[in-house]
C-alpha positions in Angstrom: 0.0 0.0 0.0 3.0 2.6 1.2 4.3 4.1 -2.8 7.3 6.4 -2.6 6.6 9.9 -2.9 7.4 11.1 -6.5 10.0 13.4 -7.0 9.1 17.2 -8.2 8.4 17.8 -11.3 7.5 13.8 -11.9 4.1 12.0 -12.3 2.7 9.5 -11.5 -1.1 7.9 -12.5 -3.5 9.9 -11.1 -1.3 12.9 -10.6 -2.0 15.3 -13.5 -5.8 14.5 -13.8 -8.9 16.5 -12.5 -12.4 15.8 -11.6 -13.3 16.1 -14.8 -10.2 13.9 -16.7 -7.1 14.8 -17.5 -5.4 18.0 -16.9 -5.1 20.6 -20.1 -1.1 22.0 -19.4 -0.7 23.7 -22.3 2.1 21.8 -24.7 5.5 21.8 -23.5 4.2 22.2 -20.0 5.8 20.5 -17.4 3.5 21.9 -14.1 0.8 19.4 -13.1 -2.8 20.5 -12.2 -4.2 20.0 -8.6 -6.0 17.3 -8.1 -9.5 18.3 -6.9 -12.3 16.2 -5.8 -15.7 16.2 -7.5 -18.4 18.4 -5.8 -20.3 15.5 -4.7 -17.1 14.3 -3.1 -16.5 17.6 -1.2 -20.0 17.4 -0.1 -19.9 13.6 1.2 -16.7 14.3 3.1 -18.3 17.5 4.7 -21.3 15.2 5.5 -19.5 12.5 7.1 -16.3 13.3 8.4 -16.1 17.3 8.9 -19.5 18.0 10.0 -19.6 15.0 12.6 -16.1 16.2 14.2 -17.9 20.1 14.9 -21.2 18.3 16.2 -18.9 16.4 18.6 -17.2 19.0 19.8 -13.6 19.9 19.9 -12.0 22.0 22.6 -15.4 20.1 25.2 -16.6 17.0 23.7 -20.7 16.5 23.7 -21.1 13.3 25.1 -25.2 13.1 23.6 -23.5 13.9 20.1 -21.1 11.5 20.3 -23.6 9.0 21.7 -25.9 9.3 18.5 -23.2 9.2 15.9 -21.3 6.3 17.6 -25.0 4.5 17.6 -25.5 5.5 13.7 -22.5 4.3 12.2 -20.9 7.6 11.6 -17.4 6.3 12.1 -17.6 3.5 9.5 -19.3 6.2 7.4 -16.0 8.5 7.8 -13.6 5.5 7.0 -15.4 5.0 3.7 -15.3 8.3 2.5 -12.1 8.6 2.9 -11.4 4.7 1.6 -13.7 6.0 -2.0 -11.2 8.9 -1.8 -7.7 6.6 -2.0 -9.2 4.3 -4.4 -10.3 7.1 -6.6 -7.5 9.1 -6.8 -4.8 6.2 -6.5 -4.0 7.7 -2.9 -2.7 10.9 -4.6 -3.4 13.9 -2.3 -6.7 15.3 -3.4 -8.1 19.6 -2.3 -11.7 19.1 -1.0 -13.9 22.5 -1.5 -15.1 23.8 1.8 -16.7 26.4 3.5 -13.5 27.4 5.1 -11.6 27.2 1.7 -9.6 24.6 0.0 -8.4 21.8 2.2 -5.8 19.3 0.6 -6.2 15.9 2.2 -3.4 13.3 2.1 -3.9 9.9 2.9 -1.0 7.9 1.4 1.8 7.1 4.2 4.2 8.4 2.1 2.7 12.3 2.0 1.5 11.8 5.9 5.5 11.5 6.4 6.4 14.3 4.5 3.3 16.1 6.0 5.4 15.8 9.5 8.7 16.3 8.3 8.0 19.6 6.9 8.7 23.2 9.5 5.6 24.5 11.3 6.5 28.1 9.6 5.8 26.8 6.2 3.0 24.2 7.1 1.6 25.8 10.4 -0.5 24.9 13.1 -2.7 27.9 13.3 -5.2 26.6 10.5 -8.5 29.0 10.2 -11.2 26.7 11.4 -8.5 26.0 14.5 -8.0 28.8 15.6 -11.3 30.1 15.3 -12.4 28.0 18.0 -9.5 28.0 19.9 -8.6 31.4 20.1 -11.9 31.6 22.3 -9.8 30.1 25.3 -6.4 29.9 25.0 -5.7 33.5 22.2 -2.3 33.8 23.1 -1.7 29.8 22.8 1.1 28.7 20.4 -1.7 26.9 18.2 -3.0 30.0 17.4 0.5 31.9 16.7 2.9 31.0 13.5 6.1 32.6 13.3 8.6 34.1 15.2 6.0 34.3 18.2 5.4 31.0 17.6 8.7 29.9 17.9 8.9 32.2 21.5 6.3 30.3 22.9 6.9 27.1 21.8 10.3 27.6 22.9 8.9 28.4 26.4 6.4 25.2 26.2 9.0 23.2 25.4 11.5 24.6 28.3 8.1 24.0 31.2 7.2 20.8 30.0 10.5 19.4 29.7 10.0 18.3 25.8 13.2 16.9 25.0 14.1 15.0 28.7 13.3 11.6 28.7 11.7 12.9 31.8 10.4 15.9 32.9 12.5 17.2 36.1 9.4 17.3 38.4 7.8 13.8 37.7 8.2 12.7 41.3 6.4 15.1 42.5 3.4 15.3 40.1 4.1 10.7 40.8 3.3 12.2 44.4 0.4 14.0 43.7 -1.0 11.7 41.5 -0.6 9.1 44.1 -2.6 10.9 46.7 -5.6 12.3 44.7 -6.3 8.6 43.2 -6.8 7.3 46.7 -10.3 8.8 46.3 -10.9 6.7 42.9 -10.8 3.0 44.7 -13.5 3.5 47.7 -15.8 1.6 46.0 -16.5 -1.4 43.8 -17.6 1.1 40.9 -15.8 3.8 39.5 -18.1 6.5 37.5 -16.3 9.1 34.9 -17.4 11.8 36.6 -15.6 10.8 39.7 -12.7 10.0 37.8 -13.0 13.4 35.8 -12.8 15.4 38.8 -10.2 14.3 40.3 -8.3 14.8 37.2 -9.0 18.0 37.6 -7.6 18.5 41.0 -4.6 16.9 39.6 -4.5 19.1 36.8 -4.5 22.1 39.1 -2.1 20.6 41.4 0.3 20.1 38.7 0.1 23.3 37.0 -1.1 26.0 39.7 0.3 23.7 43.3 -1.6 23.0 46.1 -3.0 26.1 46.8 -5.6 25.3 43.9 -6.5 22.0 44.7 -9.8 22.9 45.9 -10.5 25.5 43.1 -13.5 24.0 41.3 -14.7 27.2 40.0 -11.3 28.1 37.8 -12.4 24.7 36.3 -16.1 25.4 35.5 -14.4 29.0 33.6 -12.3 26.7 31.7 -15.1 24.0 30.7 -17.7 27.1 29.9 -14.9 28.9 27.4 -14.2 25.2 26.1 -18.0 24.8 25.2 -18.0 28.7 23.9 -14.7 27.5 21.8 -16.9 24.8 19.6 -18.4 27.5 18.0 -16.2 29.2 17.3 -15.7 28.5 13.8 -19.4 30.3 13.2 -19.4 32.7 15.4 -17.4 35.7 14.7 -15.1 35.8 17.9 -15.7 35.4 21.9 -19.1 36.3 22.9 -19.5 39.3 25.9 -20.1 36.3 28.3 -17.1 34.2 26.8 -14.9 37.2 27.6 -15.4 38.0 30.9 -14.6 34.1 31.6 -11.3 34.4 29.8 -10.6 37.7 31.8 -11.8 35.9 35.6 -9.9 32.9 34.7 -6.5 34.2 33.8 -6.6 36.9 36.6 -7.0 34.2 38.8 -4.0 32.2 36.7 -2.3 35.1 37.9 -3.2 35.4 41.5 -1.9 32.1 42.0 1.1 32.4 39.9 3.4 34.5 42.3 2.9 31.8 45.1 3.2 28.6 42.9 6.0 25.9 44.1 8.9 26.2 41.2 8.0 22.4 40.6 4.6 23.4 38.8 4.0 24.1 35.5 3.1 27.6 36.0 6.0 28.3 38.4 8.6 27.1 35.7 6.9 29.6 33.2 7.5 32.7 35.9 10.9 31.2 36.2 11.5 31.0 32.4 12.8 34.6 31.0 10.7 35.2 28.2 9.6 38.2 25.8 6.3 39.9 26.9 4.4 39.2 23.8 4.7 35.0 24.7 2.5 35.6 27.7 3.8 32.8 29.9 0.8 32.4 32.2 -1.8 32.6 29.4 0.0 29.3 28.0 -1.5 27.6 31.0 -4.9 27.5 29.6 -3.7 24.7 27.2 -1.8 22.6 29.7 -5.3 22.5 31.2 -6.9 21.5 28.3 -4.1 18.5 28.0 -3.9 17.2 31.1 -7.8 17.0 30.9 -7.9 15.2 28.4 -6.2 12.3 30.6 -9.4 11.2 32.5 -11.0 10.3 29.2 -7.7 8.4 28.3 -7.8 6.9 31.6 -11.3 5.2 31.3 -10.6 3.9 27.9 -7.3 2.2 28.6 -9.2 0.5 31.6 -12.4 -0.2 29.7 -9.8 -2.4 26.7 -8.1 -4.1 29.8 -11.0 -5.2 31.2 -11.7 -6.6 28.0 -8.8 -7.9 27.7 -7.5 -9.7 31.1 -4.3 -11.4 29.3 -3.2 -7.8 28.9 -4.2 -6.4 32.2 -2.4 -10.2 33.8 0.7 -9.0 32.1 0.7 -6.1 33.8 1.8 -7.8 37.1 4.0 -9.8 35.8 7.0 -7.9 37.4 8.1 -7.5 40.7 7.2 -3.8 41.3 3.9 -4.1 39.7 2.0 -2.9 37.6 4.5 -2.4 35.0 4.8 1.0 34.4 6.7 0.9 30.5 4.3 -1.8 29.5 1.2 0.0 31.1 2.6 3.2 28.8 2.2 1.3 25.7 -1.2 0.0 26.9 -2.3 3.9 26.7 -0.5 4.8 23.7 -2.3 2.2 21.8 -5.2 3.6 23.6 -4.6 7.2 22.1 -3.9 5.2 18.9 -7.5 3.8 18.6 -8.9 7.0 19.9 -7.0 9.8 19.6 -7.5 13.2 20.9 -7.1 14.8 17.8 -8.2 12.5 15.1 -7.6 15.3 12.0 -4.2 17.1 11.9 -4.9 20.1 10.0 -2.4 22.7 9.3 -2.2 26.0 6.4 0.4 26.2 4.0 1.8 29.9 4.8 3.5 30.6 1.6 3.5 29.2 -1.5 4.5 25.9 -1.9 4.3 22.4 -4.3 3.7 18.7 -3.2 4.8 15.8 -5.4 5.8 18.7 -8.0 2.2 19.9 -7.8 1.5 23.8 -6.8 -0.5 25.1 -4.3 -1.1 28.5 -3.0 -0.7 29.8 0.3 -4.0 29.6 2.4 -4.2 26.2 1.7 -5.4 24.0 4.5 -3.4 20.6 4.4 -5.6 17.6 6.7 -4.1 13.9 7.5 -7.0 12.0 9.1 -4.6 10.3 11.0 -7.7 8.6 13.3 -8.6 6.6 9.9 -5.3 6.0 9.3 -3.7 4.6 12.1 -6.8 2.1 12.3 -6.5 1.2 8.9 -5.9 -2.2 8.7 -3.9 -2.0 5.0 -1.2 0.0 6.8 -1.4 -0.3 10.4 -1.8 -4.2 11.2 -4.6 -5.4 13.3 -6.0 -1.8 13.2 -9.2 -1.9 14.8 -7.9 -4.4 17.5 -6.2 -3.5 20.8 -2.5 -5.1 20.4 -0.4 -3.0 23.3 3.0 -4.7 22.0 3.3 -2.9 19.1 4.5 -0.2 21.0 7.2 -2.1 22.5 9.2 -2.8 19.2 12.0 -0.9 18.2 10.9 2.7 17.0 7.4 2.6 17.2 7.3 5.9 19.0 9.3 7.4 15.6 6.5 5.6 13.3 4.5 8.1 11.2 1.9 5.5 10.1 1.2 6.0 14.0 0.8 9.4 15.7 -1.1 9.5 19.4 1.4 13.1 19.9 2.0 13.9 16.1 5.5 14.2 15.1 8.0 16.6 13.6 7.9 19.6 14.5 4.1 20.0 15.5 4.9 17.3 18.1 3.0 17.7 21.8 5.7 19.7 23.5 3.8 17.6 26.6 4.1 14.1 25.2 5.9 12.7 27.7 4.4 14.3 30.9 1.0 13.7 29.6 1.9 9.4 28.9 3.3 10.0 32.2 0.3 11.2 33.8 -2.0 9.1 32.4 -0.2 5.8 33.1 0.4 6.8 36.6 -3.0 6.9 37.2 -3.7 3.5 35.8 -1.1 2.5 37.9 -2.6 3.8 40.8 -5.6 2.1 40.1 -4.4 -1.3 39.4 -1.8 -1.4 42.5 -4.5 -3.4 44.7 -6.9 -3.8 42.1 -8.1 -5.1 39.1 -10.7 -3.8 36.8 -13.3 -6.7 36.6 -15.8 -5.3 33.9 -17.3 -2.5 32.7 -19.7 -0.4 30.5 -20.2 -0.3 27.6 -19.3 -3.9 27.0 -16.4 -4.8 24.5 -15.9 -7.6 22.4 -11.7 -8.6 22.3 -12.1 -11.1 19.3 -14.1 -8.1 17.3 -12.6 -4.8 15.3 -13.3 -2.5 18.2 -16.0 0.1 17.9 -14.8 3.4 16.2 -16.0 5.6 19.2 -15.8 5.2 23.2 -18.3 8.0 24.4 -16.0 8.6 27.6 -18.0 9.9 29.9 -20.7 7.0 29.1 -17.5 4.8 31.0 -18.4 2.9 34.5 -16.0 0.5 35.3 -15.9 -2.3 38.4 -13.1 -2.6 40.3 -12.1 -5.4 42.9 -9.1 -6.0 45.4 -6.6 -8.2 43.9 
């Protein structure tokens, strides 16, 4: 399935044709012609990929949306769109009209690796549609900067969370903190999602604010309020009144705590970081919130699969100082794998540029729907099936066909922390116990379902 990428100024079947046939290059002509969909094409792939992925929610998931397309198929729906597109266009990277403008779609391995191997200022992460929503909650984010500001703060994100340790320099305490709040999650024989979300979020604040906001439950219901604001974003024509006055309350409070926070914390490494004013270290915070949120959902799907499948979980204990940890990482990367948190990577060319010897213009949005491809069978093996070894072998982390943190430079600055995180609290969990069953119920010897509505989770737990 994996072809080479031609070289500019080649072609290749498929390359220099059109909806409509093949392309008319004057004689002597040596540029090839975009390839672009047929409207009906564009208009399928709006109806069941893009379309779904707003009505689910981006920055705050909705868990009744994601209830009714999970129950009507959508997902399968998705996968053969974008299956129709491959065949059609002999996996050739194909522009899709949209309301937002031209988006190039690539879904050949050989364009996703050149997709991550080119530099965020030529593909950039600040796409419109992205930032539209985004810019509701975190406006001085690096997603929503491209540049030489980018760079600033990514350069800051990168110092905080540690991006290129193999561990970040405060992970015993954040083990520590981890460790305590979790001693809530096993008082019982059933463990709910909204127990488990919560105290996520006290992690999340002890992590990144200290102890001091532990007990801060209102900062959270800001944040959750702008996230739900932020998904529509991309048809509303910026922050409502309401939505800024929430962005205002929550990063004066950011800043009220930030003096006071322990240098271990997110936020207190930012205020020790020297930094340009323009980078805004405490407004970056807003996004390490939205990440390390993210874990409780990542945390009740990797137990929901190992309840499912109790060779796996057995495995876990296998070593003296159970459970083990590096194994248990792989267990929720390949969670991340079969449900990522971002399942489209969608960037904007900022300048002029050709792929496979093809020109496109600037503006361009350039999408890898890397949740298709990454279950997809033809390139991923055993795609739809929960296989935790895979991430155990020899550069699996560095494999594009796979990408739970994206790679290149667009890579989660917080990769590590965030595996981290979300393994220690499965750890946690499965220290004196085992997870016995749970809800919805799974099927090991079947392609698992294409969505896992998290907080639909419940899961039953018992001593070991």
């Amino acid at each position: 399935m994996t072809r080479p990428a031609p070289q500019a100024g080649s072609r290749e079947p498929g390359d220099t044709t059109d909806s409509a046939g093949p392309a008319d290059a004057q004689p002597g002509s040596t540029v090839a012609r975009p390839l672009r969909a047929r409207p009906g094409e564009s208009l399928r792939f709006a109806v069941t990929h893009s379309v779904p992925a707003f009505a689910r929610g981006i920055p705050a998931v909705r868990p009744g949306a994601v209830t009714v397309l999970g129950a009507a198929g959508q997902p399968r729906w998705s996968a053969a769109t974008l299956r129709a597109l491959r065949d059609r266009y002999d996996g050739a990277p194909v522009l899709l009209g949209g309301a937002s403008g031209d988006t190039l779609v690539l879904l050949d391995p050989a364009d996703v690796q050149e997709f991550f191997a080119r530099p965020v200022r030529e593909l950039a992460l600040d796409a419109v549609d992205k930032t539209k929503m985004l810019s509701v909650l975190e406006p001085t984010g690096v997603v929503c900067s491209h540049g030489n500001l980018r760079e600033e703060r990514r350069a800051l994100n990168d110092q905080v969370l540690a991006h290129h340790d193999e561990a970040h320099p405060s992970c015993g305490t954040y083990r520590t903190v981890i460790a305590e709040e979790c001693t809530r999650l096993t008082t019982g024989p059933t463990l709910t999602y909204a127990r488990l979300q919560r105290t996520v979020e006290r992690i999340s604040r002890r992590i990144v604010l200290g102890d001091q906001a532990a007990g801060d439950e209102e900062l959270h219901r800001w944040l959750l309020a702008l996230r739900k604001e932020g998904n529509w974003g991309v048809v509303r024509r910026g922050p409502t009144p309401a939505g800024r006055r929430r962005y205002e309350a929550a990063t004066n409070r950011l800043h009220v705590y930030a003096p006071h926070a322990p240098a271990s914390t997110l936020i207190g490494r930012a205020r020790d970081t020297a930094c340009g004013e323009d980078v805004d270290a405490v407004g970056q915070a807003h996004h390490w919130f939205l990440a390390l949120d993210s874990v409780a959902a990542i945390v009740a799907r990797t137990l929901l699969l190992l309840a499912a499948h109790p060779a796996e979980q057995a495995a876990l204990h296998d070593v003296p100082d159970a459970p083990d940890t590096t194994r248990l990482q792989a267990c929720v990367q390949e969670t991340l794998r079969l449900y990522p948190v971002v399942p489209d990577l969608l960037r904007i060319l900022r300048a002029d540029t050709t792929w496979r010897g093809v020109p496109y213009p600037a503006g361009t949005h350039v999408l890898v729907p890397i949740g298709f491809l990454q279950r997809d069978s033809d390139l991923v093996p055993g795609g739809s099936l929960f296989a935790p070894g895979r991430w155990q072998a020899e550069g699996a982390d560095r494999d594009t066909r796979m990408a739970p943190f994206s790679h290149g430079e667009g890579r989660c600055p917080g990769d590590r922390l965030g595996l981290m995180a979300a393994a220690e609290v499965c750890a946690q969990l499965l220290r004196d116990h085992r997870v016995t069953g749970g809800r919805p119920r799974l099927d090991p010897c079947r392609p698992l379902p294409g969505v896992l509505n998290a907080p639909g989770i419940q899961l039953t737990l018992a001593h070991s």
